[in-house]
Predicted model as a PDB file, atoms N, CA, C, CB and O in Angstrom, pLDDT in the B-factor column:
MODEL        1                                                                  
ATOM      1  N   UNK A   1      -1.602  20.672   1.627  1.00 66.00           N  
ATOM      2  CA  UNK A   1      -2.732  20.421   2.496  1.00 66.00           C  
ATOM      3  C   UNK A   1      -2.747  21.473   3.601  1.00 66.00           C  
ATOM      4  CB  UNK A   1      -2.671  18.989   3.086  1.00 66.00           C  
ATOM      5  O   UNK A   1      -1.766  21.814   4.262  1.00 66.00           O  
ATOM      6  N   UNK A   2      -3.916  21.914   3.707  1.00 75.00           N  
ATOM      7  CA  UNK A   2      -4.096  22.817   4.993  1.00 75.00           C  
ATOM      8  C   UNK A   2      -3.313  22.301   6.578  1.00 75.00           C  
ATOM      9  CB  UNK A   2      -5.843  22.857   5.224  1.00 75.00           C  
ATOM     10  O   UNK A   2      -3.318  21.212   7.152  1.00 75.00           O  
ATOM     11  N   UNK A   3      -2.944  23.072   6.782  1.00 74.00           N  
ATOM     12  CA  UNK A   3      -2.205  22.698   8.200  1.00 74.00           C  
ATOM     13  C   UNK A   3      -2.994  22.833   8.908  1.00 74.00           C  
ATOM     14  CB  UNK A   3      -1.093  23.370   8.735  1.00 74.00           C  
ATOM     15  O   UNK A   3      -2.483  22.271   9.877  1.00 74.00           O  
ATOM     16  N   UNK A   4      -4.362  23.318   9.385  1.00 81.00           N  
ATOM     17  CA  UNK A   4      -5.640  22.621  10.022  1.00 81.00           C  
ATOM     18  C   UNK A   4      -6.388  21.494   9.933  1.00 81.00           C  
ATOM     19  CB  UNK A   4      -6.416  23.179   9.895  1.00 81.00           C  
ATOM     20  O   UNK A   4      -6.917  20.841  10.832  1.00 81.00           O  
ATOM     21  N   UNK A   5      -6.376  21.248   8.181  1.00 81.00           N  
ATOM     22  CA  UNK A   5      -6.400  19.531   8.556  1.00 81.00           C  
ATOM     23  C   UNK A   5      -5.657  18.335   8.753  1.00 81.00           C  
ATOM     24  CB  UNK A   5      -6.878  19.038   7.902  1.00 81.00           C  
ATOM     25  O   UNK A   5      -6.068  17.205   9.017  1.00 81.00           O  
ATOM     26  N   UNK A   6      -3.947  18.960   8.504  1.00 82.00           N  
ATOM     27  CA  UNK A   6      -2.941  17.882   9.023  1.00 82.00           C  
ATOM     28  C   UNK A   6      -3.258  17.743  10.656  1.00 82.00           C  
ATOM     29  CB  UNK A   6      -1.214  18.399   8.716  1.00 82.00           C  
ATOM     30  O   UNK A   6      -3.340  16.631  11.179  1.00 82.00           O  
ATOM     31  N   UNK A   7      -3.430  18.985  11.411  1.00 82.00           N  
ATOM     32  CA  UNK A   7      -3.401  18.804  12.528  1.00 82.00           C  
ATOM     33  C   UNK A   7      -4.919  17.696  13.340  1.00 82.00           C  
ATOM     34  CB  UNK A   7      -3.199  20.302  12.902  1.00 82.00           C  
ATOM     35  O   UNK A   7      -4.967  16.618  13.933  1.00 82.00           O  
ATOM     36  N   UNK A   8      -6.031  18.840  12.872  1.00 83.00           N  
ATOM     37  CA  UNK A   8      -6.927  17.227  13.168  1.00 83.00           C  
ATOM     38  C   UNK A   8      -6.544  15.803  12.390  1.00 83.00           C  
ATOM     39  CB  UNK A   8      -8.619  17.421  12.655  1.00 83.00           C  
ATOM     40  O   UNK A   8      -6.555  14.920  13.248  1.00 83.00           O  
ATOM     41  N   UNK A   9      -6.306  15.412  11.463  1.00 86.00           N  
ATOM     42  CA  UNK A   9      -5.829  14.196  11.301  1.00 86.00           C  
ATOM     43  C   UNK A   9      -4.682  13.807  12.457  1.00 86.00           C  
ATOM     44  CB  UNK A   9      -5.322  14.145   9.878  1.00 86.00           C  
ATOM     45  O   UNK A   9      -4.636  12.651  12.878  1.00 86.00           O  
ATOM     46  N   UNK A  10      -3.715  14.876  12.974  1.00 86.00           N  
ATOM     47  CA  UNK A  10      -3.083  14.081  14.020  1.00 86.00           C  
ATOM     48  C   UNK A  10      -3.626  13.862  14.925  1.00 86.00           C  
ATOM     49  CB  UNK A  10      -2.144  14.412  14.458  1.00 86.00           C  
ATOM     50  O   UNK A  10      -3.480  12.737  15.402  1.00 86.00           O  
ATOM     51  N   UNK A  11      -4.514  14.828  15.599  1.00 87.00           N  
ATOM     52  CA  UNK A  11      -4.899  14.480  16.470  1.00 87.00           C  
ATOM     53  C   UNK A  11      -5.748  12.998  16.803  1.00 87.00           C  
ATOM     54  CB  UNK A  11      -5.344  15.439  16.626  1.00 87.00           C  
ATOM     55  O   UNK A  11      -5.716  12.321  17.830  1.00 87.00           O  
ATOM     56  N   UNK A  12      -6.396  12.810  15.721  1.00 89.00           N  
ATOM     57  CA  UNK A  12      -7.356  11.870  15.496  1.00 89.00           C  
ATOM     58  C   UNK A  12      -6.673  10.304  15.184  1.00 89.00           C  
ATOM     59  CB  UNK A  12      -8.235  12.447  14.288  1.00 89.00           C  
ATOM     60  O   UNK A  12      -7.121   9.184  15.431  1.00 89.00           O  
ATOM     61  N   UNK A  13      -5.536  10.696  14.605  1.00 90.00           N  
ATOM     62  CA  UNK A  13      -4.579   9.355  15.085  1.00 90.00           C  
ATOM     63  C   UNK A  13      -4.026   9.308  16.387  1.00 90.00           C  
ATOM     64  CB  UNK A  13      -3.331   9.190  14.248  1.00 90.00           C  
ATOM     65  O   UNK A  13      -3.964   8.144  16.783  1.00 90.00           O  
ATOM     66  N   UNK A  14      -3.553  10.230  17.290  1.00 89.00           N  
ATOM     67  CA  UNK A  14      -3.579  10.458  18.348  1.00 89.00           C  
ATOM     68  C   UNK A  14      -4.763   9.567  19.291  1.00 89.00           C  
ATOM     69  CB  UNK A  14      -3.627  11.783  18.268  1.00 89.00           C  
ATOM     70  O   UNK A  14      -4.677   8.429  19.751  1.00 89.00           O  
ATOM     71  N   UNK A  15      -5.690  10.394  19.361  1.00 90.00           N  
ATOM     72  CA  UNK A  15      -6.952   9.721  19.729  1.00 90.00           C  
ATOM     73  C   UNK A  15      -7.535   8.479  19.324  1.00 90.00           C  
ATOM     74  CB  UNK A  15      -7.778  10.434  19.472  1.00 90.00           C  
ATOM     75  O   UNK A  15      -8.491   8.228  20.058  1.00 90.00           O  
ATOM     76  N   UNK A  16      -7.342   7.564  18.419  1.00 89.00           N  
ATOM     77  CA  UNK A  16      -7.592   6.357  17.980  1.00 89.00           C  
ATOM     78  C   UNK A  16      -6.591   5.403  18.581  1.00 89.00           C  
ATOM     79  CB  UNK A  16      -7.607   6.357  16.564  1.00 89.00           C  
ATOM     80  O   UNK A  16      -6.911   4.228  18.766  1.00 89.00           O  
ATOM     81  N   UNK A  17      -5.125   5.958  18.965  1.00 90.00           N  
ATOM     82  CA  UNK A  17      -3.848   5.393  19.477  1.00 90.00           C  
ATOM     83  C   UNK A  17      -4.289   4.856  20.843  1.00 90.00           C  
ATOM     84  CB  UNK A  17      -2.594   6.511  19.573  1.00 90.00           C  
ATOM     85  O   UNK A  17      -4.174   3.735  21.339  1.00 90.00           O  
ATOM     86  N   UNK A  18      -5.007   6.371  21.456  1.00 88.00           N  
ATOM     87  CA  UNK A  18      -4.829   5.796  23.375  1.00 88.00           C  
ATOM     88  C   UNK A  18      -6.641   5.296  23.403  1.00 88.00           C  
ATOM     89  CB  UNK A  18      -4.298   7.768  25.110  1.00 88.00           C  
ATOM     90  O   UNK A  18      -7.084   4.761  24.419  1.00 88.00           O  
ATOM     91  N   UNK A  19      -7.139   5.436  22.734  1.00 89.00           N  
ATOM     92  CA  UNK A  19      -8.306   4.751  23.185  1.00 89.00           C  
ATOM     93  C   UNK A  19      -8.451   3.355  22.809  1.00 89.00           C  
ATOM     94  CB  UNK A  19      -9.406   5.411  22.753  1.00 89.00           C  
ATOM     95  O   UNK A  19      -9.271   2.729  23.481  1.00 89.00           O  
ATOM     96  N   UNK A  20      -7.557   2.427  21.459  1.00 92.00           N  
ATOM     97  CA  UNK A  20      -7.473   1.630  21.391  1.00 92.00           C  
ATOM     98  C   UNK A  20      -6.084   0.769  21.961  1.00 92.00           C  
ATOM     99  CB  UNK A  20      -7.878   1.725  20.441  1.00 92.00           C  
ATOM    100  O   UNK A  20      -5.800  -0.428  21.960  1.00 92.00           O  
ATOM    101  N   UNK A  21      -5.615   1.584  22.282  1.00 92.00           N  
ATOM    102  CA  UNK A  21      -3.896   0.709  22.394  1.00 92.00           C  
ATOM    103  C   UNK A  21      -3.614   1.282  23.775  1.00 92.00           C  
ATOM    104  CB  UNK A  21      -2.330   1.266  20.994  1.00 92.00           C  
ATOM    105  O   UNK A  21      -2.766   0.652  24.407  1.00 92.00           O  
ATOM    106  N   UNK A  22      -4.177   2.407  24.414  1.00 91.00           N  
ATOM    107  CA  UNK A  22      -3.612   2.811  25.790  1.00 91.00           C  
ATOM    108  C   UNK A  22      -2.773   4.198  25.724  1.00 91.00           C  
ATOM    109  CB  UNK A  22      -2.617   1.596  26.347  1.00 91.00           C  
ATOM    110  O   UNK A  22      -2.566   4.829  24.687  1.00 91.00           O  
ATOM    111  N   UNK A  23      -2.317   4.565  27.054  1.00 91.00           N  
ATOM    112  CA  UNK A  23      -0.808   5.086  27.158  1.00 91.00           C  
ATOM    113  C   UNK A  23       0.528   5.014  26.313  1.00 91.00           C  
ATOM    114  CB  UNK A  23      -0.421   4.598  28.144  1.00 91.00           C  
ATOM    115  O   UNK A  23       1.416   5.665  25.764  1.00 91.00           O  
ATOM    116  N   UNK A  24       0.185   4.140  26.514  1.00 91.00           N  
ATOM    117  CA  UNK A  24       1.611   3.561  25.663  1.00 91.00           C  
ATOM    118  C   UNK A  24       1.881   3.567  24.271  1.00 91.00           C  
ATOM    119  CB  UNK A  24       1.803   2.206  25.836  1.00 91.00           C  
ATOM    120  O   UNK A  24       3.026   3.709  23.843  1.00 91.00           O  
ATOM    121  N   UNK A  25       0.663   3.388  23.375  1.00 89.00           N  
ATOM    122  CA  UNK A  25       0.166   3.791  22.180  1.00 89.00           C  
ATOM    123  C   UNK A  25       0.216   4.810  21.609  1.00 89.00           C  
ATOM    124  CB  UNK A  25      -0.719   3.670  22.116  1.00 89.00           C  
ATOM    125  O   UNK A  25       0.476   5.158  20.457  1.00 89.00           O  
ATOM    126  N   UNK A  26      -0.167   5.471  22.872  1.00 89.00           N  
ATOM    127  CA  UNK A  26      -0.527   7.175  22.317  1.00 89.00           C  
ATOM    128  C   UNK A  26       0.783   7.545  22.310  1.00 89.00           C  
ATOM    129  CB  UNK A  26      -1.554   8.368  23.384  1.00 89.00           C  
ATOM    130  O   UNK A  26       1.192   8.084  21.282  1.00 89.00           O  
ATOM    131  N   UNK A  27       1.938   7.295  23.700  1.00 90.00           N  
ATOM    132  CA  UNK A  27       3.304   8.161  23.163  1.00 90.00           C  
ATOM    133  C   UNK A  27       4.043   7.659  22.056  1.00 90.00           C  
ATOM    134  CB  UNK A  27       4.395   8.275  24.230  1.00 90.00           C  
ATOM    135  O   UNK A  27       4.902   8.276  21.426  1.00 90.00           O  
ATOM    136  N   UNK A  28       3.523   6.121  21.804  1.00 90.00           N  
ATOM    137  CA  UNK A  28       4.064   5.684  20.340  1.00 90.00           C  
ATOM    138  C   UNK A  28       4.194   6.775  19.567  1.00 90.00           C  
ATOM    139  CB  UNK A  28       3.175   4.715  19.549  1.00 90.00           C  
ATOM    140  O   UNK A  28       5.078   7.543  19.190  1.00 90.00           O  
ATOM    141  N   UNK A  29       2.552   6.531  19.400  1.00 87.00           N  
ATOM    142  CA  UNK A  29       2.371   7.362  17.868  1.00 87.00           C  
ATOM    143  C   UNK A  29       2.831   9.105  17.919  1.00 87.00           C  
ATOM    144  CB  UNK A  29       0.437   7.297  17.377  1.00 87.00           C  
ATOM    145  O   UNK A  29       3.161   9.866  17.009  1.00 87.00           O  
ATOM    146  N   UNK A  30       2.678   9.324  19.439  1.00 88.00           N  
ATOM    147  CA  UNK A  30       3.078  11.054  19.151  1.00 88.00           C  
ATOM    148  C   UNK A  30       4.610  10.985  19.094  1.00 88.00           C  
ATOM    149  CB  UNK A  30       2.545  12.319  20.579  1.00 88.00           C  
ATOM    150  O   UNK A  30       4.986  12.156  19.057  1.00 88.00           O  
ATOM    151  N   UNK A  31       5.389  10.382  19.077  1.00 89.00           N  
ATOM    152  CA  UNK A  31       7.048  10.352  19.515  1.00 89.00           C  
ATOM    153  C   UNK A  31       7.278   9.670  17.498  1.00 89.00           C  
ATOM    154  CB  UNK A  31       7.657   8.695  21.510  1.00 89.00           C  
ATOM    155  O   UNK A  31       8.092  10.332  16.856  1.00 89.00           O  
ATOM    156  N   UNK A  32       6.726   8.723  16.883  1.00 87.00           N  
ATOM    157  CA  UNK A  32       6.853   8.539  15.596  1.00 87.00           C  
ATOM    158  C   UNK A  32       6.025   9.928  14.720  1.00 87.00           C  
ATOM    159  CB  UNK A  32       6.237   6.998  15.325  1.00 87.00           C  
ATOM    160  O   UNK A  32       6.262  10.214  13.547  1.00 87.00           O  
ATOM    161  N   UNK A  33       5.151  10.573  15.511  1.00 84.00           N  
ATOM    162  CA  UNK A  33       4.488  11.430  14.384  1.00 84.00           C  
ATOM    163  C   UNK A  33       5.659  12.890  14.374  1.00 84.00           C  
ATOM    164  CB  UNK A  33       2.523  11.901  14.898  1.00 84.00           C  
ATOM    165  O   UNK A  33       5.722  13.817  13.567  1.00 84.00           O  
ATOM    166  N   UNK A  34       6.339  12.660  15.390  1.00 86.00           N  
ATOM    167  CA  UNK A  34       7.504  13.974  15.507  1.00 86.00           C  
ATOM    168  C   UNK A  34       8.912  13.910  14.977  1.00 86.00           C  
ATOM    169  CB  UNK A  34       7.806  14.299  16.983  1.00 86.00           C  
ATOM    170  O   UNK A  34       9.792  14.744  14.762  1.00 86.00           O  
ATOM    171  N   UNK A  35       8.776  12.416  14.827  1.00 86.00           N  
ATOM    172  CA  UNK A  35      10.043  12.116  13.707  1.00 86.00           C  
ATOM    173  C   UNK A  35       9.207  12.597  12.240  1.00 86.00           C  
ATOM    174  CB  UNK A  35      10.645  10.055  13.656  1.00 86.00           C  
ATOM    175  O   UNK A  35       9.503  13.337  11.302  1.00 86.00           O  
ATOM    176  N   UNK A  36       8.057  11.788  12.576  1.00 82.00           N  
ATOM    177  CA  UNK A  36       7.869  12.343  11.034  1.00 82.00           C  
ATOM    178  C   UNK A  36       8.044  13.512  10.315  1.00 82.00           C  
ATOM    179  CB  UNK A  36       6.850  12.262  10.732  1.00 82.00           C  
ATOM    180  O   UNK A  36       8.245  13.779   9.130  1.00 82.00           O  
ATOM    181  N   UNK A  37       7.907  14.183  11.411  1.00 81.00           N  
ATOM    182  CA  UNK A  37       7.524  16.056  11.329  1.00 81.00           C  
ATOM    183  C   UNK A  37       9.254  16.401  10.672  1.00 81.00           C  
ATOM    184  CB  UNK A  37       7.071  17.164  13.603  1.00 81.00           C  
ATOM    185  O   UNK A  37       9.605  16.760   9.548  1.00 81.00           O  
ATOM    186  N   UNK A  38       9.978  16.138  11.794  1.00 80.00           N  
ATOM    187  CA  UNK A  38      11.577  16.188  11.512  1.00 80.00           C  
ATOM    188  C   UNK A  38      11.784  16.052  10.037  1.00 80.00           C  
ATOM    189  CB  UNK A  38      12.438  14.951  12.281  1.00 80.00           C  
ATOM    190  O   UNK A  38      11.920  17.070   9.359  1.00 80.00           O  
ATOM    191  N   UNK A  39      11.816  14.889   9.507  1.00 81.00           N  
ATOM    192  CA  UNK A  39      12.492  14.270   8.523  1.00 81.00           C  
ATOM    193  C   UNK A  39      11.817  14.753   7.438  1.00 81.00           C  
ATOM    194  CB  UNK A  39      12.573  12.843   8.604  1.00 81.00           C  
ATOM    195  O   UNK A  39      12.440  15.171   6.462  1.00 81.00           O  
ATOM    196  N   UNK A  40      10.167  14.749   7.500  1.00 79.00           N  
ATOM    197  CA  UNK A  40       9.240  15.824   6.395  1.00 79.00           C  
ATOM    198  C   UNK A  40      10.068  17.717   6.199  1.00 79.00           C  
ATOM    199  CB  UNK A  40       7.168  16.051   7.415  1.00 79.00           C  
ATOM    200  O   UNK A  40      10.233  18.444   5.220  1.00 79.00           O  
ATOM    201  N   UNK A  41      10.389  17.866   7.679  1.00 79.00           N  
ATOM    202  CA  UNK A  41      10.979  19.514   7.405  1.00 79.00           C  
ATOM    203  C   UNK A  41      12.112  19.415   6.911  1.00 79.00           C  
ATOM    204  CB  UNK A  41      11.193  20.512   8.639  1.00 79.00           C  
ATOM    205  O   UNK A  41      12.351  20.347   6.142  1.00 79.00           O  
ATOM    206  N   UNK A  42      13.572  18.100   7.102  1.00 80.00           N  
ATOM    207  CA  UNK A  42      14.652  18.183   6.522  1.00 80.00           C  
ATOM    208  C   UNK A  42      14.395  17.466   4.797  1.00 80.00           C  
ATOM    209  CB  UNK A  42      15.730  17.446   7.564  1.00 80.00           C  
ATOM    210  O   UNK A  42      15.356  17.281   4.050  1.00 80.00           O  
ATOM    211  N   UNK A  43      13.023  17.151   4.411  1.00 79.00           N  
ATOM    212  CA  UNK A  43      12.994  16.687   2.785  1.00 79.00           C  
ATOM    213  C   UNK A  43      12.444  18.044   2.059  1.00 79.00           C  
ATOM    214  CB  UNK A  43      11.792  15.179   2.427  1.00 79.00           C  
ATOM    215  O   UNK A  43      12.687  18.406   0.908  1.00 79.00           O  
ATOM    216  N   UNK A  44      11.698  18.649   2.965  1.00 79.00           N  
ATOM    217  CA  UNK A  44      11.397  20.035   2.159  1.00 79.00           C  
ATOM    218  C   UNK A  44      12.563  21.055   2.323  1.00 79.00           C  
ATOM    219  CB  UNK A  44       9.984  20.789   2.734  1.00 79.00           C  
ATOM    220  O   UNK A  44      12.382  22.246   2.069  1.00 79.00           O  
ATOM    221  N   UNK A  45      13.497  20.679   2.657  1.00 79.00           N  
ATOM    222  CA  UNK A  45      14.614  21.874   3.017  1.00 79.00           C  
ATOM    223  C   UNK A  45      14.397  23.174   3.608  1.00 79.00           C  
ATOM    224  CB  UNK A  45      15.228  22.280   1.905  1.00 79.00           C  
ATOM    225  O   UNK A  45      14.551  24.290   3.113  1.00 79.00           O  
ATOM    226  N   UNK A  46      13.851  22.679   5.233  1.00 77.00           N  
ATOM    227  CA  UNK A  46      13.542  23.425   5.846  1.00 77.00           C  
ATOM    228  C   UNK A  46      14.284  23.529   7.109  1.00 77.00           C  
ATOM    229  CB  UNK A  46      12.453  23.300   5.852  1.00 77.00           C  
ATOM    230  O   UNK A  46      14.067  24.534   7.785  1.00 77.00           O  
ATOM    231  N   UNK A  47      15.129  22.652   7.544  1.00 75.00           N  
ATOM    232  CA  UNK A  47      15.696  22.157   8.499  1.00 75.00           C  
ATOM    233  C   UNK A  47      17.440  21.547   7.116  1.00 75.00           C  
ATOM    234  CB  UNK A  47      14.337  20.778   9.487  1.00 75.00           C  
ATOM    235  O   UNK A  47      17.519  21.133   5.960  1.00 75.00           O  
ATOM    236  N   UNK A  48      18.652  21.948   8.483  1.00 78.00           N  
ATOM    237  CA  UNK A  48      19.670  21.235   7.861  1.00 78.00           C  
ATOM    238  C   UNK A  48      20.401  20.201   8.586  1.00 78.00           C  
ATOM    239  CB  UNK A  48      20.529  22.084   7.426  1.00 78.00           C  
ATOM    240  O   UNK A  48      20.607  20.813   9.634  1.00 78.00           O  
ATOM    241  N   UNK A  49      21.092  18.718   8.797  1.00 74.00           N  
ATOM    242  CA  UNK A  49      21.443  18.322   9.799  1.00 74.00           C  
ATOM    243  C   UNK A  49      22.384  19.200  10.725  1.00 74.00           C  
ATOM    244  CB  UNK A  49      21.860  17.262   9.471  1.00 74.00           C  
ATOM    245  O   UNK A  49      22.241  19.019  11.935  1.00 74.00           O  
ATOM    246  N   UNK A  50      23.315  20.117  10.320  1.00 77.00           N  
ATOM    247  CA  UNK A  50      23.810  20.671  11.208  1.00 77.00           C  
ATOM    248  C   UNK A  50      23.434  21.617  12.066  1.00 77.00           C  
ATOM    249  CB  UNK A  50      24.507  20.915  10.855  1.00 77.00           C  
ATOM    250  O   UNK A  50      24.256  22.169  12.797  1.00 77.00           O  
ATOM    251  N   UNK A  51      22.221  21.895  12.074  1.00 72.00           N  
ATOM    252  CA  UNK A  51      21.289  22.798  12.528  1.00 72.00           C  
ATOM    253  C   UNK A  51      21.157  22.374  14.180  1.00 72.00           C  
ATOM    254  CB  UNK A  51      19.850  22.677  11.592  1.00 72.00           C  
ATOM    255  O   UNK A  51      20.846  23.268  14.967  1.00 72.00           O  
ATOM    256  N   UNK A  52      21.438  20.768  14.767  1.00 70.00           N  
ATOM    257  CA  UNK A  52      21.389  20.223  15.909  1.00 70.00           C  
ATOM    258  C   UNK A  52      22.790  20.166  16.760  1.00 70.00           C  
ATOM    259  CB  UNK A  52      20.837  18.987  15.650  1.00 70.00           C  
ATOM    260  O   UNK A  52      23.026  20.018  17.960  1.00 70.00           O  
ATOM    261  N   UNK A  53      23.540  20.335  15.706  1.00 77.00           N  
ATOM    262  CA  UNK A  53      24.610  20.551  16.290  1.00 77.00           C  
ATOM    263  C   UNK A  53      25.420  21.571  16.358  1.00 77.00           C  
ATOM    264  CB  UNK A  53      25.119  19.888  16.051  1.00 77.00           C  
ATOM    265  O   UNK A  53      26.615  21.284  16.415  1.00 77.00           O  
ATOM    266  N   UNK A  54      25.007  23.167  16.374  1.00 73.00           N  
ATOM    267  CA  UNK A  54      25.461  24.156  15.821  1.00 73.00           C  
ATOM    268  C   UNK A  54      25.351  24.766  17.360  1.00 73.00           C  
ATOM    269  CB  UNK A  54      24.695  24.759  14.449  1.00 73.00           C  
ATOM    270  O   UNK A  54      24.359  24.408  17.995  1.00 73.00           O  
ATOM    271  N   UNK A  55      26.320  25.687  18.029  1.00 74.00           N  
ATOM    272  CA  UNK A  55      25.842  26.360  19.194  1.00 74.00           C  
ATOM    273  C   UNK A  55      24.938  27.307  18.960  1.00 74.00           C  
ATOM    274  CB  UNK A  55      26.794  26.909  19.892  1.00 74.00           C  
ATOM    275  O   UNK A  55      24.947  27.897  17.879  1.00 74.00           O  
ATOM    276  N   UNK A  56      24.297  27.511  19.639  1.00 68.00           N  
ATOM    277  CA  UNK A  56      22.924  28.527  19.887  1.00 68.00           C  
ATOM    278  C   UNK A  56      23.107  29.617  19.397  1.00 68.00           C  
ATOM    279  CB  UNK A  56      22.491  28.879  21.272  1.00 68.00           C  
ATOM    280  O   UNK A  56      22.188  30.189  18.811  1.00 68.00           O  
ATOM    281  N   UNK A  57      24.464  30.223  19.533  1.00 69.00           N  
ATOM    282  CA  UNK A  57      24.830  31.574  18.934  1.00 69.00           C  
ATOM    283  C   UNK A  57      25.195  31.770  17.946  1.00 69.00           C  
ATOM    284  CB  UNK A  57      25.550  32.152  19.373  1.00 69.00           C  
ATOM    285  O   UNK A  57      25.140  32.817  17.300  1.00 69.00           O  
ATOM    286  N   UNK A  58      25.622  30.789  17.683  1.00 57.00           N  
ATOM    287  CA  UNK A  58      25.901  30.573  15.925  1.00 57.00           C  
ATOM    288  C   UNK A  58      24.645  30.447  14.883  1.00 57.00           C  
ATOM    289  CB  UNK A  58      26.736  29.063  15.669  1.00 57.00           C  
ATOM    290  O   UNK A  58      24.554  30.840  13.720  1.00 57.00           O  
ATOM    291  N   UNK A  59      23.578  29.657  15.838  1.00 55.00           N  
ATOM    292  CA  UNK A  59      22.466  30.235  14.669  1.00 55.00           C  
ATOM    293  C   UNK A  59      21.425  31.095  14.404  1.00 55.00           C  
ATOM    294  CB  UNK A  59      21.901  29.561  14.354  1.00 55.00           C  
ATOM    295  O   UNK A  59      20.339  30.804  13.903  1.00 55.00           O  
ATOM    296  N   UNK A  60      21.955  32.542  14.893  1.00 55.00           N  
ATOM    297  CA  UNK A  60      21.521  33.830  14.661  1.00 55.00           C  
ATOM    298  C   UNK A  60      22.217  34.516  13.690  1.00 55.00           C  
ATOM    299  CB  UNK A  60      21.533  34.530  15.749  1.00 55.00           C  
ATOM    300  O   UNK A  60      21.678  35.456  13.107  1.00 55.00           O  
ATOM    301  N   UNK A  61      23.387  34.158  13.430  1.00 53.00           N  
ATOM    302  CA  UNK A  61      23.710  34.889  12.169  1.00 53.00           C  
ATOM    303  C   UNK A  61      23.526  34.353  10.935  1.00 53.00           C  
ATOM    304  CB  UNK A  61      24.911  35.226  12.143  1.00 53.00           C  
ATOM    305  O   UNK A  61      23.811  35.005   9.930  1.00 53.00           O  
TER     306      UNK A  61                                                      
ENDMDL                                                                          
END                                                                             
């Protein structure tokens, strides 16, 4: 899928979040849509778990 229309679809869940549910809604859904993002980049093997725990300098080589 185009990554221009993943992004309006987020947004638009975004926007359906705080206009029906509030503040509070909206960081719901943006704080679950960034796990999603996470766990979608570590199933496509794009991301590795040790990648969070690696020092900074270590992951340039």
């Amino acid at each position: 899928m185009n990554m221009a229309v993943v992004g309006m679809i987020a947004g638009m869940a975004l926007g359906f979040a705080g206009y029906f549910g509030g503040f509070g809604a909206f960081l719901l859904v943006a704080a679950l849509g960034a796990v999603g993002f996470v766990v979608g980049r570590f199933l496509e093997g794009d991301l590795e778990f040790g990648d969070f725990f690696r020092p900074r300098d270590e992951r340039r080589r």
